[in-house]
TORVEX-356938 format. One line per 4 residues: number of its first residue (from 0); for each residue x, y, z of C-alpha. Coordinates in nm, 4 decimals, padded with zeros to 6 digits. Layout:
NUM> X/Y/Z; ...
//
This chain:
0> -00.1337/-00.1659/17.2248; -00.0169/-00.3418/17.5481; 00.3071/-00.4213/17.5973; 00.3756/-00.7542/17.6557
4> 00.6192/-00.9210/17.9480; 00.7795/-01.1834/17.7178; 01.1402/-01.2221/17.9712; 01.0049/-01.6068/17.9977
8> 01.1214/-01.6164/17.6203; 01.4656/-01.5332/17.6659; 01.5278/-01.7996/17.9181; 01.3928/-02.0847/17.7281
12> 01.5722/-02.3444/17.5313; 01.5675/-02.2253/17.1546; 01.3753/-02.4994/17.0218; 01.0824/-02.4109/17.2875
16> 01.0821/-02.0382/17.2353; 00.8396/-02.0084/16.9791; 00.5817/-02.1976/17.1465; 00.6658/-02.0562/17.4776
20> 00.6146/-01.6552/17.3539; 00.2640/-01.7485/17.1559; 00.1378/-01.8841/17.5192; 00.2431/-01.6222/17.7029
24> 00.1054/-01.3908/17.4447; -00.2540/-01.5963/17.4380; -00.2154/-01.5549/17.8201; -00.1774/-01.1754/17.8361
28> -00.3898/-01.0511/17.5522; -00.5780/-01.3827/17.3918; -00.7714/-01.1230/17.1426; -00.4619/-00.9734/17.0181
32> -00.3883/-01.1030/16.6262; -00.1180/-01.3341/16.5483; -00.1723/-01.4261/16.1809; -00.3892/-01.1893/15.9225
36> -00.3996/-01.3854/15.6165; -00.5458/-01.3242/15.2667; -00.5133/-00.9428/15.3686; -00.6332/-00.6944/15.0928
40> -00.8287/-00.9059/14.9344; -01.1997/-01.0127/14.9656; -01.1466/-01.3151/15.2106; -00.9243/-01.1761/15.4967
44> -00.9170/-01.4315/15.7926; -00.7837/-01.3015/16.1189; -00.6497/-01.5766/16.3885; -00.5675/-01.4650/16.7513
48> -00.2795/-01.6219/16.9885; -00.5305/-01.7664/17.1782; -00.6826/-01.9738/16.8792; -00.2862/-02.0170/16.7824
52> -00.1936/-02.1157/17.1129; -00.4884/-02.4361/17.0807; -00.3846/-02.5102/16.8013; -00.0219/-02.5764/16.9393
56> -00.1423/-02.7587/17.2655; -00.3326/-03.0223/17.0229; -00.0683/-03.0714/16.8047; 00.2168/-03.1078/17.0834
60> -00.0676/-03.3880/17.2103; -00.0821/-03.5752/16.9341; 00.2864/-03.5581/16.8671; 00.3381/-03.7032/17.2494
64> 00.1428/-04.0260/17.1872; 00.2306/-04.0898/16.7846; 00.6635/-04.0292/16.8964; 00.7248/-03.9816/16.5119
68> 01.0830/-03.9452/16.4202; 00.9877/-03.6416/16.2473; 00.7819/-03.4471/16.0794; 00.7052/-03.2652/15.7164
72> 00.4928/-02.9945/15.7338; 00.2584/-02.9441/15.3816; 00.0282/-02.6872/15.5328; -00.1461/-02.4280/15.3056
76> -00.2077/-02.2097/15.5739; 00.0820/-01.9911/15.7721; -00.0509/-02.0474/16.1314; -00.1039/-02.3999/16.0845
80> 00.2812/-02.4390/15.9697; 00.3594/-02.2557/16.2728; 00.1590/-02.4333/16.4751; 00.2911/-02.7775/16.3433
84> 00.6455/-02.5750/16.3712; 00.6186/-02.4661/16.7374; 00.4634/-02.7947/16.8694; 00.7442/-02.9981/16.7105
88> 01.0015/-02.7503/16.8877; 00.8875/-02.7623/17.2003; 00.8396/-03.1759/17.1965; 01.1452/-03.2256/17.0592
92> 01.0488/-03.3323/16.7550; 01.2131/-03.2568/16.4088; 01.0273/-03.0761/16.1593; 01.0950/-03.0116/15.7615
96> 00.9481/-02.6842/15.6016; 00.9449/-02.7822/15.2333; 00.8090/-02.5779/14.9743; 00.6413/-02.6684/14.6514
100> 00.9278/-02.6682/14.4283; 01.1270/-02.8939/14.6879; 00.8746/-03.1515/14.7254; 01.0416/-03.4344/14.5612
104> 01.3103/-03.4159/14.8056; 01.1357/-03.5462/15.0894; 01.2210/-03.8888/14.9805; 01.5442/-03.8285/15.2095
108> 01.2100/-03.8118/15.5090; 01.0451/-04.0882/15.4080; 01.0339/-04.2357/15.7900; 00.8640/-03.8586/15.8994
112> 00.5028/-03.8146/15.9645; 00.3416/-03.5494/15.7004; 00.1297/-03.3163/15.8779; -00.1191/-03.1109/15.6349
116> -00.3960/-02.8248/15.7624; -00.6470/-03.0490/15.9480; -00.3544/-03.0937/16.1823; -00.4101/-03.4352/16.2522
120> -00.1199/-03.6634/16.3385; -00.1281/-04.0358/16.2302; -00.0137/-04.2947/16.5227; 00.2530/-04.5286/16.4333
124> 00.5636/-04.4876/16.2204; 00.9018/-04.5354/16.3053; 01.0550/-04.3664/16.6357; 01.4080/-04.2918/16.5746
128> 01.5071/-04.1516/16.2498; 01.8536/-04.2904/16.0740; 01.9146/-03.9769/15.8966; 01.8971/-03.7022/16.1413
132> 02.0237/-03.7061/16.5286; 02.1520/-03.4621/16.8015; 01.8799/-03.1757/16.9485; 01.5592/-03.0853/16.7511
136> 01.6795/-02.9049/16.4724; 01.4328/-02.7846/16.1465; 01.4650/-02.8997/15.8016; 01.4413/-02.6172/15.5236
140> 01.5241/-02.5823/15.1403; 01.7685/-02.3581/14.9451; 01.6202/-02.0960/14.7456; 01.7450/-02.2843/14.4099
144> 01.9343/-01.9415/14.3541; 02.1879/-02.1332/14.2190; 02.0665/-02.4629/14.1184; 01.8323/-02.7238/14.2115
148> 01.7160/-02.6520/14.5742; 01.8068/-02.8914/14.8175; 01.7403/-02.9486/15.1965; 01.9492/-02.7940/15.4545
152> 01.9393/-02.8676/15.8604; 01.9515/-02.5942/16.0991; 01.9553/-02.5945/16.4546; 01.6513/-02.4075/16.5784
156> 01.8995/-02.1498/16.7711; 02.0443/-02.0663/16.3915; 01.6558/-02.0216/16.3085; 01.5673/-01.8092/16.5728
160> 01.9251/-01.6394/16.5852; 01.8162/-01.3549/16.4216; 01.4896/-01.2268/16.5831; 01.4973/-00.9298/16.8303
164> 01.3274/-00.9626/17.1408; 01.3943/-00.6176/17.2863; 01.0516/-00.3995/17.3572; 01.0856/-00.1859/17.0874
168> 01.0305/-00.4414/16.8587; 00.7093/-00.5691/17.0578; 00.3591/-00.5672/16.9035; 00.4473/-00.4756/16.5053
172> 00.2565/-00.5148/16.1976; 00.4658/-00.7496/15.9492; 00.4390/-00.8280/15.6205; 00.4832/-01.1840/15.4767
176> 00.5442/-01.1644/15.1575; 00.7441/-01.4165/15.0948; 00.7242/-01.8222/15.1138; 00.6680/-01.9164/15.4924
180> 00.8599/-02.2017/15.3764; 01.1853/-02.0617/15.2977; 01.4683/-01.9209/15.5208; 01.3314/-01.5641/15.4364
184> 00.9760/-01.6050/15.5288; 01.0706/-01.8246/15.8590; 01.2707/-01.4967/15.9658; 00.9733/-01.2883/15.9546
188> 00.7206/-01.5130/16.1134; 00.9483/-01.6191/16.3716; 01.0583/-01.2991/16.4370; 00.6387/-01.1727/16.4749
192> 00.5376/-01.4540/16.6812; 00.8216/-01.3960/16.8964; 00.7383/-01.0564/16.9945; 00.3700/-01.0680/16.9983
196> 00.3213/-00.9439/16.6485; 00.0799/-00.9092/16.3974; 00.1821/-01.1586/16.1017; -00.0177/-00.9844/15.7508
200> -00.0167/-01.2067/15.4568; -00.1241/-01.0643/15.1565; -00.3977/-01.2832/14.9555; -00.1134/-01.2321/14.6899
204> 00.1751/-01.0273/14.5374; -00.0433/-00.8357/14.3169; 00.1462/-00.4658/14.3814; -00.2385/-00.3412/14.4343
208> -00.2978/-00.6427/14.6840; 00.0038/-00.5949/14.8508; -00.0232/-00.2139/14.9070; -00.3666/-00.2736/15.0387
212> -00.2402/-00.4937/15.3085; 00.0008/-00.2592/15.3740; -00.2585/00.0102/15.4667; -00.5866/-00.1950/15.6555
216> -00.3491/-00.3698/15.8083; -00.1622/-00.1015/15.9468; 00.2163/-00.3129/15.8642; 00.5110/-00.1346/16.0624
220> 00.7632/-00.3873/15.9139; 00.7950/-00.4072/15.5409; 01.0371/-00.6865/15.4503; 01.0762/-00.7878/15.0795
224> 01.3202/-00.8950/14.8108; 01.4636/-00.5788/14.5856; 01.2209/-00.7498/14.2552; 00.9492/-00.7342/14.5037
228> 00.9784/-00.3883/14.6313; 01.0498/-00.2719/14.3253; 00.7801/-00.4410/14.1392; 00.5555/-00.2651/14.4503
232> 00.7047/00.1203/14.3546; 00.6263/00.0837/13.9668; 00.2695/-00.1098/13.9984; 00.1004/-00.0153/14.2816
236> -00.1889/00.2556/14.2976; 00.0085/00.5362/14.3779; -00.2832/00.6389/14.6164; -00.2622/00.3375/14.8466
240> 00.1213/00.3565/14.8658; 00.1169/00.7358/14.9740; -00.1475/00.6004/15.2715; 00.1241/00.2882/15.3808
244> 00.3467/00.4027/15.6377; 00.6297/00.1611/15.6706; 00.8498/00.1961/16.0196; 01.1131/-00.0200/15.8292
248> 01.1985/-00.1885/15.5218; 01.4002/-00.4859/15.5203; 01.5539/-00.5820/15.1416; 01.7170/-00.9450/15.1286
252> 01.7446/-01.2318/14.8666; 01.9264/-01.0445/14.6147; 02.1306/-00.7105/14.5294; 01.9721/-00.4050/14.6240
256> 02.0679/-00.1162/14.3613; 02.1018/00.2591/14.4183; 01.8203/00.3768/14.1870; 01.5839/00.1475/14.3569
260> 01.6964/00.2345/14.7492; 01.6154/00.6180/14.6201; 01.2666/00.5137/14.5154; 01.2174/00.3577/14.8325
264> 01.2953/00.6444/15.0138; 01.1677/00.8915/14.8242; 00.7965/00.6909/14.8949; 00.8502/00.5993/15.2405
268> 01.0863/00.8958/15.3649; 00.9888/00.8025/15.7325; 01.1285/00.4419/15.6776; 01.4517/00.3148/15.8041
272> 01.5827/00.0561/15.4887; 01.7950/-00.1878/15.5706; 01.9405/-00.4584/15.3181; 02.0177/-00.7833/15.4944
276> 02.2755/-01.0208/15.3210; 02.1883/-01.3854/15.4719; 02.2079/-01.7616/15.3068; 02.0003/-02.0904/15.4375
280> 02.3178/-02.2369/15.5021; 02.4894/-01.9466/15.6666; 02.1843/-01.7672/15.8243; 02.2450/-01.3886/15.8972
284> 02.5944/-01.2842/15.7790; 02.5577/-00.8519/15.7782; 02.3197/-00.6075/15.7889; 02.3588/-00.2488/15.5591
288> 02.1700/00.0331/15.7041; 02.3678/00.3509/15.5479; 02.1162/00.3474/15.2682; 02.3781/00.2885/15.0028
292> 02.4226/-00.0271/14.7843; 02.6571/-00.2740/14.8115; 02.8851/-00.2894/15.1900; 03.1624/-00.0443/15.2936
296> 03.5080/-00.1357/15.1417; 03.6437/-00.1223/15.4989; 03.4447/-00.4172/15.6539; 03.6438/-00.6143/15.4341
300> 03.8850/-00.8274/15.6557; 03.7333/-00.6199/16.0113; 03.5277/-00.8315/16.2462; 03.1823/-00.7431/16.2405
304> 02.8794/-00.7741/16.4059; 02.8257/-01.1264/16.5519; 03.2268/-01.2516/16.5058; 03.1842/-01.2719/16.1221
308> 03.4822/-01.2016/15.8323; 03.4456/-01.1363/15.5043; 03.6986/-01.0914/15.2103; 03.6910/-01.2335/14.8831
312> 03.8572/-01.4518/14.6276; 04.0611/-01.2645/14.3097; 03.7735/-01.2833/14.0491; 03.5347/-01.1285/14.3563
316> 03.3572/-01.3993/14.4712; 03.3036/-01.3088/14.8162; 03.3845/-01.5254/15.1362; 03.1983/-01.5253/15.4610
320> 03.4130/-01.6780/15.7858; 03.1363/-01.6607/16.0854; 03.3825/-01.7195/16.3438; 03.7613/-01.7765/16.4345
324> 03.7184/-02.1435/16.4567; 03.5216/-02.1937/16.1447; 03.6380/-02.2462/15.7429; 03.5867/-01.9715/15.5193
328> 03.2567/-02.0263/15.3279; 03.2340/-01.9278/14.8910; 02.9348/-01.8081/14.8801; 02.8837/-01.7660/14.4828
332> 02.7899/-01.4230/14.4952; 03.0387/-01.1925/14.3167; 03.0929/-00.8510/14.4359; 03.3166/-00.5380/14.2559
336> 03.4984/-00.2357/14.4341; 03.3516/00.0940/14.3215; 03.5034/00.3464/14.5262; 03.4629/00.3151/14.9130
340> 03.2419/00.0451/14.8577; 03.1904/-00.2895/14.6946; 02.8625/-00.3670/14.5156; 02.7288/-00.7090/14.4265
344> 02.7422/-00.7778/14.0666; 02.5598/-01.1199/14.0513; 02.5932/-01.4767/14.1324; 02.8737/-01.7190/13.9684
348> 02.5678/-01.9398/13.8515; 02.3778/-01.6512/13.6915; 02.6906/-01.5562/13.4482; 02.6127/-01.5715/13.1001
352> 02.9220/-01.7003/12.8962; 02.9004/-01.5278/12.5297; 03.1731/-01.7117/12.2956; 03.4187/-01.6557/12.6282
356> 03.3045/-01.3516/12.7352; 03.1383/-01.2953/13.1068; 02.7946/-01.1091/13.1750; 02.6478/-01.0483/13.4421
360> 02.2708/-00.9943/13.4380; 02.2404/-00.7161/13.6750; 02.4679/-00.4866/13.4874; 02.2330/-00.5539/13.1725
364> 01.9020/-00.4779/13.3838; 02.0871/-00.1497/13.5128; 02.1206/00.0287/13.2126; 01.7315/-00.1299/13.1194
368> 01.5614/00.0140/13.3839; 01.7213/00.3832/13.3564; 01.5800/00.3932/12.9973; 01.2314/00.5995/12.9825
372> 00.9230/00.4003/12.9948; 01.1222/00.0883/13.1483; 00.9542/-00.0105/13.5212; 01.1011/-00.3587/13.5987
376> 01.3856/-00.5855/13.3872; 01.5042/-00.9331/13.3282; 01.7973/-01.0745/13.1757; 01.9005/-01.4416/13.0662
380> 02.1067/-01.6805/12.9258; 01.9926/-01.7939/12.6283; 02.1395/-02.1286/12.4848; 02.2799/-02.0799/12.1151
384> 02.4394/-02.2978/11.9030; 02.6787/-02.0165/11.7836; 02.8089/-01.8391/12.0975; 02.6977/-02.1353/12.3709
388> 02.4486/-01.8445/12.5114; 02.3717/-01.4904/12.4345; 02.2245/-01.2394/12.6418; 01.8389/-01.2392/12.6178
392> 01.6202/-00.9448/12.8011; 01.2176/-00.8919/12.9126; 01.1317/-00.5476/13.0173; 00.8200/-00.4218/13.1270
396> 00.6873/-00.0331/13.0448; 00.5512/00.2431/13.2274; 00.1477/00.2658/13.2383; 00.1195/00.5115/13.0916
400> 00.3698/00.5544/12.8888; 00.5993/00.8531/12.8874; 00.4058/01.1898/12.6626; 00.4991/01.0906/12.3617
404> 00.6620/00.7491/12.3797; 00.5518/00.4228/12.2069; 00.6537/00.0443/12.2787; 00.8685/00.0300/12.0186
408> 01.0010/00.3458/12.0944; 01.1119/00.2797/12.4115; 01.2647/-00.0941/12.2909; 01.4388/00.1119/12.0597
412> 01.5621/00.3362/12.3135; 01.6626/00.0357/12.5630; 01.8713/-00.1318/12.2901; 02.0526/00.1608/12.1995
416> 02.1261/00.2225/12.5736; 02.2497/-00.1056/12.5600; 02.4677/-00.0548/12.2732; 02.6175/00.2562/12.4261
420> 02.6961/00.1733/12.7773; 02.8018/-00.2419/12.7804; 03.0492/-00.4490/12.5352; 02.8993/-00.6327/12.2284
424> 02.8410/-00.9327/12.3649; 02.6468/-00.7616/12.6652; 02.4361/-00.6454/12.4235; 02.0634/-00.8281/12.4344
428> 01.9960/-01.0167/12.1278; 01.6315/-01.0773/12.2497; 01.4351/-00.8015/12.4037; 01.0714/-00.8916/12.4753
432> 00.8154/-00.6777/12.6026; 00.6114/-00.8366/12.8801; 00.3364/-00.7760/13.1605; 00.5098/-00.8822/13.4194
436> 00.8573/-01.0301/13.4743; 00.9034/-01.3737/13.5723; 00.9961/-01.4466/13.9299; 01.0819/-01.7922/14.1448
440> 00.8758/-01.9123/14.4404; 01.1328/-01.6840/14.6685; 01.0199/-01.3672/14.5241; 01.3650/-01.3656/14.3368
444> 01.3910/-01.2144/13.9565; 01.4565/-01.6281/13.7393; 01.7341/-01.6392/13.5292; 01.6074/-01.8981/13.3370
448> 01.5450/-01.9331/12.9826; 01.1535/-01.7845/12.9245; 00.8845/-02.0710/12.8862; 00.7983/-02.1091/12.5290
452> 00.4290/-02.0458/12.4870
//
């Protein structure tokens, strides 16, 4: 593939960047791909920068004469978010990314234009907005990790802070697998777009589905959260993952665990795995590339990457300072020393309090998934009149099962793994087997109680 001159990009103002590299890609290769969507499945649609770069033009015209005070994007497609995205960057026009499960917070935007997939772009409205001032900046959600989501305002360099422009990172296949909507997914198209990429959206995040995109679409760059990924090892046709041939893999959104980072490379040997640890409201905070869970033990208190600090509080809750000049952020994430390193052990808000006693989820869905037959896990709070919660647990099994196993058998087997390795109250009082394990629009593992069906 061609490499592309994209030094123009650097130079621009952050907020213009995005729109900037997609014309200068449509200029020096108009065929090449920008957005694959629907891949692996029946109804692939390919869109080129050229097509992109129209689309951006048309928008950035109709945003000149309407002059809204900003604007909320509720486009189905990915390229027509980014071209919504990129045309309110480079006019200087606010723009809110809002996912499904965020919707009813847009009454804080009731002034802003919505802008769906036709593109169009209403006249009229009001011209200054009372809420929001200062440089064009982008409105996003939290994930809801830890409680209702809620929108957060970022300054299109935090957005774009991230993305490599350097040549090696030119012309990639990446996967979106996540929301385009959320922090996560913006990092990945941003970061395609800006280097003349090839954006591959997966019809869906069917492990089969997914691994199919991963091979017709020829996807260099593999980024996924660890319930993703791992869902992808256990599911997928074993066939089409040994054809995918992954450059990197990028983990994010939650704790990456040693068992799984071994299955990873153990399919993907040629891949570089990298687990990111980043926040909406913090962006990019450190990157772990040693293959091992957790951070090392000495980064603690040293000045990393980028001018940022980290320590934590007595109970382990670790703290992120980004710079000298700024406060030291809790970030609710709880992380435990285990030898030269420390390992996250969950979030504060995913605790499960049993009559007084503490559990973390992860712990339980450690010991669940090194049982025989067990693929993926879940645990949960579950409320109780007794205790306040107790621990309740899904797990999904092999297929096929292990020579001589049965479902019970192996429920058997995961409770008494249970019983032998955690405290009592650690212990799962439910244990469901399920198809599939529940997981929020973010590609996360949910902690919440299971709907009642």
């Amino acid at each position: 593939m061609t490499s592309l001159d994209l030094s123009r990009v650097h130079a621009e103002p952050a907020a213009e960047r995005l729109a900037v590299a997609i014309d200068e890609t449509a200029r020096q290769d108009a065929s090449r791909l920008a957005v694959v969507a629907d891949a692996g499945g029946p109804s692939r649609r390919a869109v080129a920068y050229a097509d992109l770069a129209k689309s951006i033009s048309a928008v950035e015209a109709a945003l000149a004469a309407a002059r809204p005070a900003g604007v909320v994007v509720r486009a189905r497609r990915v390229e027509s978010l980014v071209a919504v995205a990129a045309a309110c960057g480079r006019q200087g026009v606010p723009v809110a990314l809002v996912p499904d499960d965020a919707r009813d917070l847009v009454g804080e935007l009731r002034d802003w234009l919505v802008v769906d997939d036709s593109l169009a772009v209403s006249a009229g409205g009001r011209q200054r907005d009372a809420l929001y001032s200062g440089p064009p900046h982008v409105v996003v959600a939290t994930s809801g990790t830890s409680g209702p989501p809620k929108l957060v305002q970022r300054t299109w360099d935090a957005v774009l802070s991230a993305a490599r422009l350097a040549e090696q990172w030119q012309g990639l296949g990446w996967l979106l697998a996540y929301d385009a909507t959320r922090w996560a997914g913006i990092q990945v198209w941003g970061q395609s777009l800006l280097t003349g990429g090839r954006l591959v959206v997966p019809a869906s995040r069917d492990p089969d589905v997914v691994a199919r995109a991963l091979v017709e679409e020829r996807v260099a760059i593999l980024p996924a959260t660890p319930t993703l990924l791992r869902r992808l090892l256990a599911s997928a046709d074993p066939g089409l993952l040994a054809a995918a041939k992954p450059e990197r893999i990028t983990l994010g959104g939650e704790a990456a665990d040693g068992p799984l980072l071994a299955k990873a490379r153990d399919m993907f040997p040629a891949a570089r795995i990298t687990h990111v640890y980043a926040t909406t409201e913090l962006g990019e905070v450190f990157r772990v590339a040693d293959g091992q869970p957790g951070f090392p033990a000495a980064w603690l208190g040293r000045e990393l990457p980028g001018g940022v600090r980290i320590s934590t509080r007595r109970d382990g809750e670790l703290l992120v300072q980004l710079s000298r000049d700024s406060a030291e952020v809790a970030t609710g994430d709880v992380v435990e020393r285990r030898g030269d390193r420390f390992e996250f052990t969950g979030r504060r808000s995913d605790v499960i309090v049993v009559g007084g006693a503490k559990v973390f989820p992860k712990r339980v869905e450690e010991v669940l998934r090194g049982v025989s037959g067990v693929v993926e896990a879940r645990v949960y709070g579950q409320p109780s009149a007794i205790t306040g919660e107790l621990v309740a647990a899904e797990i999904v099994l092999a297929d096929p099962l292990p020579a001589g196993s049965t479902p019970e058998g192996i429920r058997a087997a995961a409770l008494a793994a249970c019983r032998d390795s955690l405290e009592p109250h650690g212990v799962p009082r439910i244990l469901d087997l399920v198809k599939r394990i529940t997981t929020t629009s973010a590609g996360k593992t949910s902690r919440r109680p299971a709907v009642v069906r």
